[in-house]
Structure formats: structure tokens, C-alpha cells
N, C-alpha and C positions, 0 to 999 in steps of 0.2 A: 366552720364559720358560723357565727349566729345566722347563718343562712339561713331560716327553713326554719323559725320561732314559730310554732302556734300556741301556746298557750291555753291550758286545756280546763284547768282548776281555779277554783276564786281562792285555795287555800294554798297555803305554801307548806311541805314540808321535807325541813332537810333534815335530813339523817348522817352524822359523823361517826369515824369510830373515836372512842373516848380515849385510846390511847395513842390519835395520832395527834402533830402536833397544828394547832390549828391555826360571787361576782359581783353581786352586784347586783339586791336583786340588780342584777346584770345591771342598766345600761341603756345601753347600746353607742354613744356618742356617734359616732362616724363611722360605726360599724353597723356593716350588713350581715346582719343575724339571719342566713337563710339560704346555705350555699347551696349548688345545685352545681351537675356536672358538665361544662361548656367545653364545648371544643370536643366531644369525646368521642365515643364509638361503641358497640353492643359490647358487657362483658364478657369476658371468657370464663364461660359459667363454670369450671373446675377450679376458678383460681379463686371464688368468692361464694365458695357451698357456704360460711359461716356467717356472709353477711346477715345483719337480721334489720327488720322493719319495725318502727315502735308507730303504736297505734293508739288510741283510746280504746276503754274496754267493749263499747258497742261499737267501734268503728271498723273499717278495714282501710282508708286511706291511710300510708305513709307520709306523719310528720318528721321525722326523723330518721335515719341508722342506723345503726348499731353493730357490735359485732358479737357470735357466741364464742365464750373462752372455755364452756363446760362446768359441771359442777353446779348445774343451775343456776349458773353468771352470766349477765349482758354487759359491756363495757358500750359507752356512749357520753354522750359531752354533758355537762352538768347543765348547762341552760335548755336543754333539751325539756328538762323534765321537774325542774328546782321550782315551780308551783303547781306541781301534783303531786296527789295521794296516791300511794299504790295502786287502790282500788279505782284506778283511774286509767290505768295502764296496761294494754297487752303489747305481747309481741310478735311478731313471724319468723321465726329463724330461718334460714334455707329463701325466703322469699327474693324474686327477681323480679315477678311481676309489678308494675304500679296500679294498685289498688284490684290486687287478683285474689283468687280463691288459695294460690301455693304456699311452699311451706310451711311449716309444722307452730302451730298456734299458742301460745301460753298466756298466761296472766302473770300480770307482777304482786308479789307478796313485800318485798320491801324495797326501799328506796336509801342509795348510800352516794351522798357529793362531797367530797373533799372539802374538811373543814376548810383551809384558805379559800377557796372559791370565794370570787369578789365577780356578782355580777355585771358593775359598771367597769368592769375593766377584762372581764371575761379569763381574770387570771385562774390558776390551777382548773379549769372545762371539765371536767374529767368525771364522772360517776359510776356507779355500778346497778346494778338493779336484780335483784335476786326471784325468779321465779317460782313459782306455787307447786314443781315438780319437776325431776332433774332428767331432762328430756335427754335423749339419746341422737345428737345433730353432727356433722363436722364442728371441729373447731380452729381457732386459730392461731397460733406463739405470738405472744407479744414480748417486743424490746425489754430488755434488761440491763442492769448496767450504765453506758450513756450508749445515745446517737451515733457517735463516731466511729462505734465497735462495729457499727450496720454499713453505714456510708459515709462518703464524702463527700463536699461540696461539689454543684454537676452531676450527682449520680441521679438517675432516674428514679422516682418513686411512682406510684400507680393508685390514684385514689378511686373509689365506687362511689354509688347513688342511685336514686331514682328522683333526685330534684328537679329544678327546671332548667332546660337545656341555654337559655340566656336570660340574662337579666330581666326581670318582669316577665320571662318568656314562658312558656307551654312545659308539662311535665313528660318524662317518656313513659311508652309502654312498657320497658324492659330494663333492667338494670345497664346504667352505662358507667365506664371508666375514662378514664382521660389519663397522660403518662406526663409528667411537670417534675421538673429538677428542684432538688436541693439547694436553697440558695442560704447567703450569709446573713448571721444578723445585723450586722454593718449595714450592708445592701437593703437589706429588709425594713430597718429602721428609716431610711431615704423616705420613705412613705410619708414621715412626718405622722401629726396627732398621734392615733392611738397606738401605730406600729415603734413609736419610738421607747416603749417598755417589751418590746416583744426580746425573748433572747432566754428569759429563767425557766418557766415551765411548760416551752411551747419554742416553736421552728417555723418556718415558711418557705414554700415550694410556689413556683411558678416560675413565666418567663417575666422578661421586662416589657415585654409589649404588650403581655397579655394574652387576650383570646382563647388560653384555654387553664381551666379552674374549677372548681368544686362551686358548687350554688345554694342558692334556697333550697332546703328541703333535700339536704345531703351534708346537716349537722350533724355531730355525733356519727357519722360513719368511719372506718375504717382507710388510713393510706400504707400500704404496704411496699415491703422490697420483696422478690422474690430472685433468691441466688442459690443456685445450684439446684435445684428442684424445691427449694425448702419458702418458705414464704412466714415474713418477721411482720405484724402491724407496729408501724413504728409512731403511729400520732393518730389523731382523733379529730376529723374536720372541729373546726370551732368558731374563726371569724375571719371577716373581711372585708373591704371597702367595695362595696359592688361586689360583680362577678365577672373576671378574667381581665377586669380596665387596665393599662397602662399604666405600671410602677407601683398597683396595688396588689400585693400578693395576697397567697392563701396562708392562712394561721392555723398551726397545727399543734393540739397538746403533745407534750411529750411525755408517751409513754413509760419511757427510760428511767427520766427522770420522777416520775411519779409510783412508780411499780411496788417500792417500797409499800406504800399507803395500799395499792392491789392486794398484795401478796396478805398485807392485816388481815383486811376485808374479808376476803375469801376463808382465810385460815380462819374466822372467826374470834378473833382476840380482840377486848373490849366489850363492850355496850354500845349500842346505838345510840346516838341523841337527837333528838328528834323534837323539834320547837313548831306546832301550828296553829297560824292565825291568817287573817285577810290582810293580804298588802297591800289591795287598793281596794275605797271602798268612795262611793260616789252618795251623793246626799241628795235630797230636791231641791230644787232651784229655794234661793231666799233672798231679802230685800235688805238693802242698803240698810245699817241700824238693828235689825236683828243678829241675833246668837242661834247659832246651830252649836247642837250637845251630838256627842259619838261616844261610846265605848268600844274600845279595844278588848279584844280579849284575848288573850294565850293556854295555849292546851299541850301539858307534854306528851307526846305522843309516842313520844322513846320508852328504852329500856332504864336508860341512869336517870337519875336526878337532875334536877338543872337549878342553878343556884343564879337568881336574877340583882344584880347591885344594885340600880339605878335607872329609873325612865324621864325622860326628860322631853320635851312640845317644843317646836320650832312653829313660829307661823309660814307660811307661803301664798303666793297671789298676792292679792290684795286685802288680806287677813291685816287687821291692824291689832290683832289681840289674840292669844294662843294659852291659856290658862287647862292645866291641869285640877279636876275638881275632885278626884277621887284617884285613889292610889293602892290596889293591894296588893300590886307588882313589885316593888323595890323591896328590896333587904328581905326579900322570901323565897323559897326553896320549893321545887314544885315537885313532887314525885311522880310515878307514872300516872297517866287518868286526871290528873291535875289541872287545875286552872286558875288564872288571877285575872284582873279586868285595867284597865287603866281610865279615865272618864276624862275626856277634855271637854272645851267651851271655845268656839272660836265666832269674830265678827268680822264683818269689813267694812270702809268706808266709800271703797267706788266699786261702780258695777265690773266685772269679770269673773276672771275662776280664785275662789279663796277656799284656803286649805289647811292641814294640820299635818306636820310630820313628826311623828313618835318614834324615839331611840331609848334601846334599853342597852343595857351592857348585862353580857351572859356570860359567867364564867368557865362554859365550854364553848364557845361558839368566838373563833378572832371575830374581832370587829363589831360592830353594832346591828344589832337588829333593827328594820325601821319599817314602819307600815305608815298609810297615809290616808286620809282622809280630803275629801274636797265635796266642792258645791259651786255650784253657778250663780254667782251674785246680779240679781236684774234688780233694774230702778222702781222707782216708787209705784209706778202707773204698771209693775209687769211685763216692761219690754226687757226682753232676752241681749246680751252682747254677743258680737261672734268676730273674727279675725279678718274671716273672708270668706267671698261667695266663693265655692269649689266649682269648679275645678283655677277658679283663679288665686294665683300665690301660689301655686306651684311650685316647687321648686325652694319654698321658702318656709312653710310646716316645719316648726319645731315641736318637742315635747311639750303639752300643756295647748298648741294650735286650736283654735275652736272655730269652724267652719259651717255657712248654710250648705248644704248636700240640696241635691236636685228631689228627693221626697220631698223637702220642707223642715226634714227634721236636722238637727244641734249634733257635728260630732268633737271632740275633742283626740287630737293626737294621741296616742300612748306614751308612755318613758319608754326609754330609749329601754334595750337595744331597738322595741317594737317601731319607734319613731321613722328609723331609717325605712321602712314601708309607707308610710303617710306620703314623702314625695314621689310614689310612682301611681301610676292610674290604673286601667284594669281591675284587675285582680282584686284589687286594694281599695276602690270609689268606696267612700263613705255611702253607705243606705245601698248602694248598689251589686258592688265586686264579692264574689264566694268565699275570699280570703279578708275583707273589707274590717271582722271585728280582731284580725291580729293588728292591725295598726290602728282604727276609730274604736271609741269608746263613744256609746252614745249617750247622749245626754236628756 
């Protein structure tokens, strides 16, 4: 589940292979990017030696999951990792502890998410990440073939983590599991908004009442059946409405169905492709009647070529004008080390947040590339606009939300998926909570 989004890199860079067929930057709508594991119990540390922890490369807390498949392979959800650079990323294989010394440490050398990946919808989750040395860990089988070859609807599955034990709640010491059925997509789809696409490249377990479920910060882990001693991961936490609520289940990629695009991966066939630039980029505040100018920039960072067709400026906010002033992105071909720029101009006429969204069409990459630009438009005399004093609206923070925080200083919600953290408090208070800049952007 986009449980457990920290967001680690100002750059974004995906890497496909070039001969599969091709989220968003995600999202999030009315998903909670950030599962963690509720209702559970200590794992059975023999049954989860290959779970692994993804980290920053100076860090040791667990933002995410992961599992080791071998061969210097990390399998883990694509929104885990779709705005970092390798050199961004370690990992723990073997680790159980949360935020421990345990085990066995690596660094990521590349980064591989399945071209479909659409993060506003969190379809194909799925990624790979290839390490800087082919360590010697337990590993784990993953599904092949479909789902139904594993289980049935009602069958038990067994998901891990070291997320937070409830919603908004506290993280554990130690790896916990939790044991949630197999449910239908029919039933699944009941959820309404965003569970009503769930069914193509992803599943859902849980009960109907809830209470117990994967969380923030147990994304990108590991759910498994284990039959007859042998033990299959058949999905990959990835998203969910909350954690464990009544008639919202857990969202789970399917392995099975994806394994195809693995099997590329690993075996090494294709060229990576790999497009980086800044998604979000925030401006200084300006006044009603002026022009704020941005460049975009693009850098291939892959192995092939990347052939760019078309870019094209959308205003947002209260942007009353969105002009492209400069162009050396369209109808050019970038080869490795490469880069092209794109230059907007944007204005506005009332004070709020005004912005510019840039779509290019790449012809390896489905769908549009978009990065975005914004700025805080105040009046004449320098007064600021805001939404609401925080912690009041509560409850009502959407994407783009611009609130006074108790410092004194300006935050702005995140896009979604990270938005779904704005309406909780703790953790998350603008200027205040440890987790506060996955969901505020300050301003």
C-alpha cells in the first residue's frame, strides 16, 4: 500500500527495460501510501530470513520492504523508490530489527519500475533494484504463472513489515506479520473510488471489518503462502485506504501477473531507460501581475536513447497564462549523458498558489511525462494567502492545501499519494512532526 511514502530524492528516475511493453508520479487520491502491519504478531523469523529493508544511503531507518530474490535482485513496490537515484538507496537483507544494526547491508547501483507504472493510480507497483554486489542471503520464490495456481479465495496469506502498528500509530521493534484472506475483486472493488480498477495487475486480502492489515511503512514488502514447507511471495504490499478500516482492504501487486517483465529484468535483455528531471519544483513567493520564468530540464540517464515528440504547459492555480518560451525538447533524441531544457513563463491574477504543469510524450516511456512548477502568489502590499490555521480543517487538506503551522511558517500539502498524510496529526504537524516533510512542503 502506498503505506509508508517517504520520498527521499528531489529527482526522479525510472528506469524500464526497453523491450517490455510499456503510477503516477503516483498520486495518491484516497490512497494511503504507507501500510504498516496492524493487528499482528512478532514474525517467525525462519519464515522471513529474505525479507529486506530499503533505506537511504546514509540512513538506517526503514522506509520501505522489500524482498531478496538473489542474483543481486531486490523486488519492492515502484512508488517506494520512482523519485530516487540509485545513489540514494541502500538496503538490509536478512534485517528484522526496526532501525537496528542487523542484517547484511548494500547499496543500490540501479533502479528498474515497470514501464506501465502509473503513479496516480499505483497500477503495475512493482520494481526491481539491482545491487552494487551479489551478496550471499536467503532468498525467496515468487509466483509465476497466475494467483489461482497458489490459492483460492479464503485462503490465508501472511504479510511482513516493520511499519506502524495502527494508523498514525507507533513503529515496532521487530519485524511483525499479520495472517489476512484472499478476498474477490468483486468484493474488493465494494470499496468504491480507487479500489474500483483494482483486479488487472494487483489482488486484495483482508477481512471486512478490518482491524487487521499491512500499514505505513510496510510498502514494497513481501505477502506470502507457505504450503507444504515451501513458501511462494505472491504480491507486493502497495496501497490502501487507511490501515485495517472496515470494507477497505489491502492492495496487493501481482507477482504472477507481472513476473514476465522479472524474469526480462533479471535475465538482462534490453537497455534500461532512464529519463531525470525535478517533479516538483517550488518558486519564491510573487505578486499579483508579475511573471515567474522556470526551466525544466531532462537528462537521460539510461542506457538507450530516448526519442522525445512533443512538450506541452498547462497553467494551474490561479495561473492565468502558461506560455512555453523556449523549446529544445520536442522532436529530439537524447542519447546517454544527454539533456534538453524546456523554458516556461507563467502569471496570475489573484493571490494563491499558481503553477505550470509540463507534459512531454516519450517514445519509450507509456504515458506522459509531467513535472511541475509552482509559486505562492501574495498581494500587492506582501501579504501571504493560506487555507487554514492548522491544526484547524482537519480533516479537509487536500492536494495543493496551504496552511499557518504553529512556527508561523506556510505549508502546502503534497500530491497525492503523499496528500493522504496531511489529514493526520502527530507524526505528520507541518513545522513540527519527524515525518511532517512526507506530507508539508514548505513554503
Amino acid at each position: 500500500m502506498n503505506k509508508g511514502i517517504f520520498p527521499m530524492a528531489a529527482m526522479a528516475a525510472v528506469m524500464f527495460s526497453a523491450t517490455a511493453s510499456a503510477e503516477p508520479d503516483h498520486s495518491f487520491s484516497q490512497v494511503n501510501f504507507g501500510p504498516r502491519i496492524v493487528g499482528g504478531i512478532d514474525a517467525v523469523t525462519e519464515d522471513w530470513q529474505y525479507f529486506t529493508q530499503l533505506t537511504t544511503r546514509q540512513g538506517n531507518r526503514p522506509f520501505c520492504g522489500a524482498s531478496y530474490l538473489g542474483e543481486g535482485f531486490v523486488l519492492t513496490a515502484a512508488h517506494c523508490v520512482d523519485n530516487d537515484q540509485p545513489s540514494d538507496l541502500s538496503v538490509k537483507v536478512g534485517a528484522h530489527q526496526f532501525n537496528g544494526s542487523d542484517g547484511i547491508r548494500a547499496n543500490v547501483s540501479q533502479i528498474y519500475i515497470h514501464p506501465q507504472y502509473v503513479r496516480s493510480t499505483l497500477s503495475y507497483d512493482i520494481a526491481l533494484l539491482k545491487l552494487d554486489t551479489n551478496i550471499l542471503a536467503p532468498t525467496v520464490e515468487i509466483a509465476t504463472g497466475s494467483l489461482s495456481q497458489y490459492v483460492s479465495l479464503g485462503d490465508d496469506l501472511r504479510v511482513a513489515g516493520v511499519g506502524r502498528l495502527f494508523e498514525n500509530g507507533t513503529s515496532p521493534t521487530i519485524l511483525q506479520e499479520v495472517t489476512v484472506p484472499l478476498v474477490s475483486d468483486a468484493i474488493c472493488q465494494q470499496g468504491g473510488s480507487s479500489y474500483q480498477n483494482v483486479g488487472i495487475d494487483n489482488f486484495c486480502a483482508g477481512y471486512p471489518q478490518g482491524q487487521k492489515d499491512s500499514c505505513q511503512g510496510d510498502s514494497g514488502g513481501p505477502i506470502i503462502v507457505k504450503q507444504q514447507g515451501q513458501i511462494t511471495q505472491l504480491g507486493i504490499v502497495s496501497w490502501g485506504i487507511g490501515c485495517a478500516r472496515p470494507g477497505k482492504y489491502g492492495v496487493y501487486t501481482d507477482i504472477a501477473e507481472l513476473r514476465p517483465w522479472v524474469d526480462e529484468v533479471i535475465a538482462g535483455t534490453g537497455q534500461a531507460v532512464s529519463l531525470s528531471y525535478e517533479k516538483q519544483t517550488v518558486l519564491p513567493d510573487f505578486s499579483v501581475g508579475e511573471l515567474r520564468h522556470h526551466e525544466f530540464v531532462f537528462t537521460n540517464t539510461g542506457e538507450a536513447q530516448i526519442t522525445i515528440r512533443e512538450a506541452w504547459a498547462k497553467a494551474t492555480g490561479t495561473s492565468d497564462v502558461a506560455v512555453i518560451a523556449a523549446d529544445t525538447c520536442s522532436a529530439s533524441v537524447l542519447s546517454q549523458n544527454q539533456s534538453c531544457g524546456v523554458q516556461v513563463e507563467f502569471g496570475a491574477t489573484a493571490v494563491g498558489q499558481a503553477g505550470v504543469t509540463l507534459s512531454l510524450s516519450v517514445d519509450q516511456i507509456q504515458g506522459n511525462v509531467e513535472a511541475s512548477v509552482s509559486a505562492t502568489v501574495v498581494d500587492n502590499n506582501g501579504g501571504s494567502q493560506y487555507d487554514y490555521v492548522y491544526p484547524a480543517g482537519l480533516g479537509q487538506y487536500r492536494p495543493g492545501t496551504i496552511v499557518l503551522a504553529t512556527d508561523g511558517k506556510r505549508y502546502q500539502c503534497r500530491p497525492f499519494p503523499n496528500s493522504q498524510w496531511c489529514n493526520f496529526g502527530g507524526a505528520y504537524a507541518p513545522g513540527t512532526g519527524w515525518a511532517a516533510a512526507d506530507a508539508w512542503l514548505a513554503l
